[in-house]
N, C-alpha and C positions, 0 to 999 in steps of 0.2 A: 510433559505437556507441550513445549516444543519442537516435538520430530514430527508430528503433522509441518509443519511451517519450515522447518529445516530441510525437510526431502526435496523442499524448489531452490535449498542453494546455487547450484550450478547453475540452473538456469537465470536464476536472479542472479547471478555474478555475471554471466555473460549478455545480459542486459543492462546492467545499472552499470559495472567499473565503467563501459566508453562513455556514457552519457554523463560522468563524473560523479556518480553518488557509490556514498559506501553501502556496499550491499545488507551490512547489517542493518541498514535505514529502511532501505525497502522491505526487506525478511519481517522487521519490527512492525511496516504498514500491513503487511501479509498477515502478521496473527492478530492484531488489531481487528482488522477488518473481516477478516473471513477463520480465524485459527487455520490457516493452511488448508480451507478446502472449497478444492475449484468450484463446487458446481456451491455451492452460497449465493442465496438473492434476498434482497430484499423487496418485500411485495410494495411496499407501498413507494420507496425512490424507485424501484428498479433495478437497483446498484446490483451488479454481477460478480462473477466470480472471484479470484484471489483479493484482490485489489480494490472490489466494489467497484466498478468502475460504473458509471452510469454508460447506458445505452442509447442507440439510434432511437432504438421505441419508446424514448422519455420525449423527444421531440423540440421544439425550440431552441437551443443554442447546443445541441446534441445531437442535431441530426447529420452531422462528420463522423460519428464514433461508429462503432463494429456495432454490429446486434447484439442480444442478448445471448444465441445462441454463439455465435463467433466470440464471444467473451469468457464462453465456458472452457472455450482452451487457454493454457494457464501462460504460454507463450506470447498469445496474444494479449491476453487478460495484462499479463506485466509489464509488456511493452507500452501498453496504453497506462498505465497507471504511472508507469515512470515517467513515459512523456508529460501528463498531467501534474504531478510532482514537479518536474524540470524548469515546467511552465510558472509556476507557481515561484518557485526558489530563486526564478530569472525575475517577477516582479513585486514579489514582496520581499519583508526585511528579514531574513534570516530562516533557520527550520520552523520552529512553534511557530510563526506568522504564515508559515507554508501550509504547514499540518493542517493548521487551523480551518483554512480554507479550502482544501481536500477533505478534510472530514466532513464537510457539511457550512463551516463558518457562521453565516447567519439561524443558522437552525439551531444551534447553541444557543440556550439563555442566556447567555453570558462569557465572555472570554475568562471569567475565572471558574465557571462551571466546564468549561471545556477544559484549562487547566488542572482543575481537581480529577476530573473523569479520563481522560482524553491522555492529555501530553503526559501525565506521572506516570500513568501504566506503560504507555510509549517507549518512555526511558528505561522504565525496568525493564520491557520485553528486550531492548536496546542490548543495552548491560546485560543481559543474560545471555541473548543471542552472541554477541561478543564473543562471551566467557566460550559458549559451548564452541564456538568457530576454531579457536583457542587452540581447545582439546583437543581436536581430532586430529590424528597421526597423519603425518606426512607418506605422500607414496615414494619415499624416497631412500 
């Protein structure tokens, strides 16, 4: 159920390690948000591809972001998700206060609805992605 979301490893490691996040965090937001597939929108945020990231054409504090179409490339798509991420972890208190507010924050009933829903699956995509990272043979 993972290799949808695992095929953007590389690119998500060559985005996340310099910005200082472990790539298995961002892979984790990656099948959260979209199971690993680029072209994912939602209609009514906007939210675009890997990463959801909200677009230029959601408009008020968004209109710095890529389009909707320029989102649908997964490069661009994670670079921006990670900067948003980055942003987040530079002013809130830890990851789940990060997440939280990446995911939506206020759109959540509840920061224990969004813990039941949201951050436990998080962690297991986490953990798993981990594990499979693990496994796979060295080119060496």
């Amino acid at each position: 159920m993972l290799e949808q979301t695992l095929q953007w490893v590389d690119l998500v490691t060559e985005i996340a390690v310099p910005a200082g996040i472990e790539p298995a965090v961002v892979l984790a937001i990656i099948w959260m948000e979209s199971r690993g597939k680029p072209d994912e929108f939602h209609h009514i945020s906007q939210a675009t591809g890997l990463m959801q990231v909200i677009p230029r054409e959601a408009g008020g504090r968004f209109v710095d972001r890529p389009t909707i179409e320029e989102l649908r490339d997964p490069r661009t798509n994670i670079q921006w998700g990670t900067r948003i991420l980055v942003d987040y972890l530079n002013r809130k208190d830890g990851l789940w206060e990060a997440l939280y507010h990446y995911s939506g924050g206020p759109v959540w009933s509840s920061p224990q609805r969004f813990n039941n829903v949201y951050w436990k699956r998080f962690k297991t995509a986490k953990m798993h992605i981990e594990h499979k990272l693990r496994e796979e043979p060295s080119d060496g």
